[in-house]
C-alpha positions, 0 to 999 in steps of 0.5 A, spaced: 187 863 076 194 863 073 196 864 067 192 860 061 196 856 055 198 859 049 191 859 044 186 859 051 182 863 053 182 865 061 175 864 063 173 867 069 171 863 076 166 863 080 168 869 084 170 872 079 163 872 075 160 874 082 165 880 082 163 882 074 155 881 074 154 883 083 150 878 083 151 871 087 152 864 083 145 862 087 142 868 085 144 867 079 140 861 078 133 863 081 134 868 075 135 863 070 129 858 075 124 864 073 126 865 066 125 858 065 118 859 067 115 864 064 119 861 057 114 855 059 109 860 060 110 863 054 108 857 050 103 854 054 099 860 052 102 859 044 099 853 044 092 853 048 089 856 043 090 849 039 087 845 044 080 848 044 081 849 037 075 845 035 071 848 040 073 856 037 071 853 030 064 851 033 063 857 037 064 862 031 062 858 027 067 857 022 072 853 017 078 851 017 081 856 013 078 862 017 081 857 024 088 856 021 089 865 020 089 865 028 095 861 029 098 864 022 096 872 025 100 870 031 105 868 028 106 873 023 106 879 028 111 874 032 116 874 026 115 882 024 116 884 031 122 879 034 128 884 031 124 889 034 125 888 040 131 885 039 134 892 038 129 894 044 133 890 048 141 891 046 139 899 048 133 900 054 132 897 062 131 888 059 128 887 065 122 892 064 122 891 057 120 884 059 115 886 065 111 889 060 111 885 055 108 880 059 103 884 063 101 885 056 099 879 052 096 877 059 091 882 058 090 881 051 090 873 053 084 874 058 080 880 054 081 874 048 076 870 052 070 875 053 070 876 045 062 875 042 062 870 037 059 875 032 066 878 032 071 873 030 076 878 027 077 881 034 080 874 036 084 875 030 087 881 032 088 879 039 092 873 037 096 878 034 097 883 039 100 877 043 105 876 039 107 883 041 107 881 047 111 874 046 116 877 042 118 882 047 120 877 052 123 871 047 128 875 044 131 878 051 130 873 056 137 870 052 141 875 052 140 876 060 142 867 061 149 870 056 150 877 061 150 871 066 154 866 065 160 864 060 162 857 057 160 851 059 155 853 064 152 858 059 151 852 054 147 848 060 144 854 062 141 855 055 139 848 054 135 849 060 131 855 058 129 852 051 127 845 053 121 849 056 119 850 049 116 843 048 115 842 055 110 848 055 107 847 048 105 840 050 102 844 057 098 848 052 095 842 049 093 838 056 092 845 060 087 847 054 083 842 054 083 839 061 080 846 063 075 846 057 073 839 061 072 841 067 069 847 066 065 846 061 066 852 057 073 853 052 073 860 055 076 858 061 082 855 058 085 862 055 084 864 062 089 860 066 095 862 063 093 870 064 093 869 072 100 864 072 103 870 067 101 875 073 106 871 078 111 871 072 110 879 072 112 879 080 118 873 080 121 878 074 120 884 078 122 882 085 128 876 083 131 878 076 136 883 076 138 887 070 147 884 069 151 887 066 151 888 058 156 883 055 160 885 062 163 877 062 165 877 054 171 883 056 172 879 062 173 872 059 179 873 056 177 873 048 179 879 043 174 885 043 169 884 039 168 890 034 162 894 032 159 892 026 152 897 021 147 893 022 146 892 014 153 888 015 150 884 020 144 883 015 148 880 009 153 875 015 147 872 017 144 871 009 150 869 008 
């Protein structure tokens, strides 16, 4: 690669990823295809809810308050559990943690359309028990795309990743309210993304391979970074 000039950075090849991380450019990107699949999954099922909507409220028999607590639950639960599983995934098997996670809000997904409609509260609690299960996945599929690739390739291969986002929440809207109409029951639209998320369990377990940690950040020539307490890392980011 030769000598960089004074002030840049050396940015390992192509090669030298390979020999960093065990793992084939090619291989590298079906990882990236897959997660980019699930993170479209994962929204799809965010927003399903929202496309069936008026249906739920007809079928519980409630306002729009009481509809406006499934989103805010999930949410809720969303935002209290992503730093825990941040923590999670800087120390244990990512791959696992994510397998789990996903099986989980499929589980929950599909048991939330089998609910009574007597029993409103039990939506609620499972909207919320999804959250577990999408925190454990959006807060560690990153850090797998940055043990992956560095610089300009990390950036394109992020910006793949999130554009998912809005793809699979426009999906969630259409797939919700397309299933409802042809199935004639709003139950059916929250049993599509549980199938789809059981491929997404397979893909994960038999495709992605766990890189190694922060391996390409002390192989990219940059300075070490020094370990910080958390209650640091806390008051940087409120800065």
């Amino acid at each position: 690669m030769g000598n960089p000039k004074s002030g840049e950075l050396e940015v390992p090849d192509c090669e030298g990823l390979q020999r960093i991380t065990g793992l084939s450019r090619g291989h590298s990107t079906l990882i990236v295809v897959v997660l980019c699949y699930i993170n479209l999954l994962n929204y799809m099922d965010r927003f399903t809810v929202a496309g069936v909507l008026t249906d739920i409220e007809q079928f519980f028999n409630i306002g729009d308050g009481s509809t406006g607590l499934i989103q805010t639950v999930f949410i809720s639960s969303y935002m209290v559990l992503a730093p825990v599983f941040g923590y999670l995934g800087d120390r244990y098997n990512r791959k696992y943690l994510m397998c789990g996670g996903i099986a989980f809000w499929s589980l929950v997904t599909l048991g939330s359309s089998f609910i009574p409609r007597e029993h409103f509260w039990l939506l609620l609690l499972t909207r919320g028990l999804v959250g577990v299960g999408e925190a454990s996945y959006s807060t560690i599929a990153p850090t797998l795309i940055a043990d992956l690739f560095v610089a300009d390739q990390r950036s394109r291969m992020l910006s793949i990743f999130y554009f998912a986002i809005p793809v699979g929440s426009g999906l969630g809207y259409i797939a919700g309210s397309k299933v409802k109409d042809v199935a004639g029951d709003w139950h059916w639209a929250l049993r599509v993304t549980p199938g789809l998320g059981v491929l997404a369990v397979l893909l994960l377990f038999l495709v992605v391979q766990e890189p190694p940690r922060g391996a390409v950040e002390r192989h990219s020539g940059s300075p070490p970074l020094s370990p910080t307490s958390w209650w640091a890392d806390l008051k940087a980011l409120a800065r």
